[in-house]
C-alpha positions as CSV (number, residue, x, y, z in Angstrom):
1,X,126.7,305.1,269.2
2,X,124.9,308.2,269.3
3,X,121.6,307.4,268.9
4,X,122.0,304.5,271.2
5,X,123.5,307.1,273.5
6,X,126.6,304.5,274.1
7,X,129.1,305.9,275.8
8,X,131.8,303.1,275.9
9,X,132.6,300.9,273.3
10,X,131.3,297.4,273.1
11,X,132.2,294.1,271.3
12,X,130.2,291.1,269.7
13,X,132.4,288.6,269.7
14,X,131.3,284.5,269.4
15,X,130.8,281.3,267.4
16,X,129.2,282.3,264.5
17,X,129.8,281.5,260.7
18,X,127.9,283.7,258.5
19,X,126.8,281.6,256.4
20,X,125.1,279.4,258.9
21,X,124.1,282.3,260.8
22,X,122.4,283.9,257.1
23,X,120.9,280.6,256.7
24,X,118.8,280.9,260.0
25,X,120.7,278.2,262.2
26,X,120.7,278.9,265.7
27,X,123.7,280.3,267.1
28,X,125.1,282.5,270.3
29,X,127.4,285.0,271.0
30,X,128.9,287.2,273.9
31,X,128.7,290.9,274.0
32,X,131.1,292.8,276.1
33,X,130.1,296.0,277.4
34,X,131.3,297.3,280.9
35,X,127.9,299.7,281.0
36,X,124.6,297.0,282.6
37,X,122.0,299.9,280.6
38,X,124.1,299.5,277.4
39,X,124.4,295.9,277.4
40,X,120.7,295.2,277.9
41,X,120.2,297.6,275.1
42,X,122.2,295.8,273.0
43,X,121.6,292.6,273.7
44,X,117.8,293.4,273.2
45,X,118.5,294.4,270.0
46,X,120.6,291.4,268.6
47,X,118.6,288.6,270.1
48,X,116.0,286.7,268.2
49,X,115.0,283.5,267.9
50,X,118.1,281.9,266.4
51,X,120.2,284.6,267.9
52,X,120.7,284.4,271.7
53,X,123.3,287.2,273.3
54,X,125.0,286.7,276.4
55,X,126.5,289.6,278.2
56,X,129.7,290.1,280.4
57,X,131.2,293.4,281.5
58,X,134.9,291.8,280.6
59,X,135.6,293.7,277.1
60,X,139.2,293.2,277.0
61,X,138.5,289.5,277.2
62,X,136.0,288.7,274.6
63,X,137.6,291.3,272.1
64,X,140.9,289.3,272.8
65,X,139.6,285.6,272.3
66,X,138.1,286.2,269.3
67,X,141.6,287.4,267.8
68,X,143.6,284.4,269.8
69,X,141.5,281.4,268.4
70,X,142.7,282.2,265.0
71,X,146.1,281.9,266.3
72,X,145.2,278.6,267.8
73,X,143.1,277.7,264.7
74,X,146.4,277.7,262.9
75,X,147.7,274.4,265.0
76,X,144.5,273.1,264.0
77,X,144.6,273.5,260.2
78,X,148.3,272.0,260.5
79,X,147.3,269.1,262.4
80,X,144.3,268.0,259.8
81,X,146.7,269.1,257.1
82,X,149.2,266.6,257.8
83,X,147.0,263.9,258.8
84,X,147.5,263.5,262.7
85,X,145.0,261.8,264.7
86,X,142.0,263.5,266.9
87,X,144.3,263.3,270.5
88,X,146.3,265.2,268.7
89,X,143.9,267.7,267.5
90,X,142.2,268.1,271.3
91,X,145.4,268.4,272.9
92,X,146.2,271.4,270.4
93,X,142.3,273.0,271.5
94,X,143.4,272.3,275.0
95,X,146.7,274.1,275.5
96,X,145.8,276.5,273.3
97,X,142.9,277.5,275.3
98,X,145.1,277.9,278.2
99,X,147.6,279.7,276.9
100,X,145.0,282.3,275.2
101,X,143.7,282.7,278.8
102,X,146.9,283.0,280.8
103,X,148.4,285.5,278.1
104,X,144.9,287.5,278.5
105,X,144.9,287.8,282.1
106,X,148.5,288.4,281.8
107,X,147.7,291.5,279.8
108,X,144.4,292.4,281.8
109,X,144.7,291.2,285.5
110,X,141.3,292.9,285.4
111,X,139.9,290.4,282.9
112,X,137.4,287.5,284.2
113,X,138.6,283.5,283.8
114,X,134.6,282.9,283.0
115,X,135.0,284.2,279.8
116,X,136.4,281.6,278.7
117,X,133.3,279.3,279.1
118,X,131.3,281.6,276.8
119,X,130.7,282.0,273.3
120,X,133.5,284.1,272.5
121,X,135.8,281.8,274.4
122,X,135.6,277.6,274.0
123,X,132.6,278.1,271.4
124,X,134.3,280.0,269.3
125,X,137.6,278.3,269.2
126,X,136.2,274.8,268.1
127,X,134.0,276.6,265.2
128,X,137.1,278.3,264.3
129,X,139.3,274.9,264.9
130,X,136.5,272.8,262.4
131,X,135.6,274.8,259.9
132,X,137.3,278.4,260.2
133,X,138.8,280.2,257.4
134,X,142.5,280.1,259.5
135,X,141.5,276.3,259.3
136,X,141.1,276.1,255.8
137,X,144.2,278.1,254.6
138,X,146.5,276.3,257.4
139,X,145.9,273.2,256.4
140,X,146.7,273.9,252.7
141,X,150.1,275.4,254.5
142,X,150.4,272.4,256.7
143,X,150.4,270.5,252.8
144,X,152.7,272.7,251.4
145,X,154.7,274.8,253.7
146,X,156.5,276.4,250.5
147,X,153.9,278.1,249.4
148,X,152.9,281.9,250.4
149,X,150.3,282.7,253.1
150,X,149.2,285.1,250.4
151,X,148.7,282.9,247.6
152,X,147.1,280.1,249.8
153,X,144.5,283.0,251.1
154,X,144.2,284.1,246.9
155,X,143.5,280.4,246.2
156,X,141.2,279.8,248.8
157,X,139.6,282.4,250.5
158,X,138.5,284.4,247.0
159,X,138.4,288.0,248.7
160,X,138.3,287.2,252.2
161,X,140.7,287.8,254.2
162,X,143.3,285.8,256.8
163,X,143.5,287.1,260.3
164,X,145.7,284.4,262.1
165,X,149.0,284.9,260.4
166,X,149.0,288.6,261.2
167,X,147.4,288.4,265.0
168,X,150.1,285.6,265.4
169,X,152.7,287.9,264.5
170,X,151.1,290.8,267.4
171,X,150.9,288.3,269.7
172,X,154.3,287.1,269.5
173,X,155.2,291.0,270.0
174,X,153.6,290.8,273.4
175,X,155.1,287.4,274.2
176,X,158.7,288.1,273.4
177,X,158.7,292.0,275.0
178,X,157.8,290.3,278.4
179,X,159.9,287.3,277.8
180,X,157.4,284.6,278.4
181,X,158.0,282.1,275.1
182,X,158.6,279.4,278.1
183,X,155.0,280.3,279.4
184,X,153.3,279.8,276.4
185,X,155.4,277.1,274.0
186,X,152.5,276.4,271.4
187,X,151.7,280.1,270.6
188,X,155.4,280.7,270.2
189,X,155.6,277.7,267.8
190,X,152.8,278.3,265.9
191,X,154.6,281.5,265.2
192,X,157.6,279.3,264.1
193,X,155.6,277.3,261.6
194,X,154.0,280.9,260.1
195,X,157.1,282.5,259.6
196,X,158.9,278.9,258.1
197,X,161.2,279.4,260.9
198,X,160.2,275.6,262.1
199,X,158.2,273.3,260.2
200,X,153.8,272.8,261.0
201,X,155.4,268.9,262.3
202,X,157.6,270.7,264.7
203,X,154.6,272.5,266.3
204,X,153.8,269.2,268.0
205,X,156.8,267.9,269.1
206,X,158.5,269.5,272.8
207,X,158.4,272.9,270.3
208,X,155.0,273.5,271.4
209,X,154.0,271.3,273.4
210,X,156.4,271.4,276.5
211,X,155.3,269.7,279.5
């Protein structure tokens, strides 16, 4: 930050494996950064030919998506694990892409609805949804819900590290101290289904998916 002579802090936030992105495969991403002479600077550094960088002065929003889709990518994994069909599946992308945006503009009146058109936003959340490591582990849960988030992400993720299970816990934090579970069902039982206190089924019955 120093020798960029950044005075605010900025975030990289989008769809991008980084395997595929290692590999050369084109992807995108969205870079927050409330300062225009930072942001070109930035961007001009990251973008390449199989890199593109969009910009967007709304931090709070692209730093927040990237930790919400793994909560949402949770619902995924559960719904592939045991089986349901693809309506399924889309109607867990869809709520749970409106219930990451209300709860973010919830927190941040300040934040901007765009967002969630970008790469941080939609983009991110089916990569995540398909092929994520949230994915991955929650369908092994969805399987077996008797078995250890910890052991699952031993098994599985061979050093890496989970990030839903914990954000899902944070979020349900901010959720219950304003006393919105009725605004935002699915989140809450996703929560459930992490913490055993429902089952991954129960997640898509009227638990989280109240009309």
């Amino acid at each position: 930050a120093e020798r960029l002579r950044l005075s605010k802090c900025a975030v990289l936030n989008g769809a991008n494996v980084a395997d595929d992105i290692a590999s050369g495969n084109f992807a995108e991403a969205t870079l927050g950064c409330s300062e225009e002479r930072s942001a070109s600077l930035l961007a001009s550094l990251f973008n390449s030919e199989s890199f593109s960088v969009r910009t967007t002065q709304d931090v709070f929003g692209v730093e927040l998506f990237g930790g919400l889709n793994n909560v949402v990518a949770l619902a995924a994994g559960f719904s592939d694990g045991l089986g349901l069909a693809e309506n399924t599946k889309a109607a867990v992308l869809r709520r749970g892409l409106l219930e990451m945006s209300l709860l973010i503009r919830m927190i941040f009146p300040s934040s901007m609805p765009e967002t969630a058109q970008e790469s941080c936003g939609i983009a991110d959340l089916l990569t995540t949804c398909y092929s994520g490591r949230d994915w991955r582990c929650a369908k092994a849960f969805a399987k077996d819900p008797s078995r250890s988030w910890e052991d699952i992400e031993a098994e599985l993720l061979k050093g890496q590290k989970l990030q839903g299970p914990s954000c899902c816990m944070d979020v349900q934090t901010l959720i219950d101290r304003r006393n919105l579970r009725e605004d935002f069902p699915l989140l809450t039982a996703i929560h459930g289904a992490v913490t055993k206190r429902i089952s991954p089924q129960d997640v898509f019955t009227t638990n989280g998916f109240q009309a």
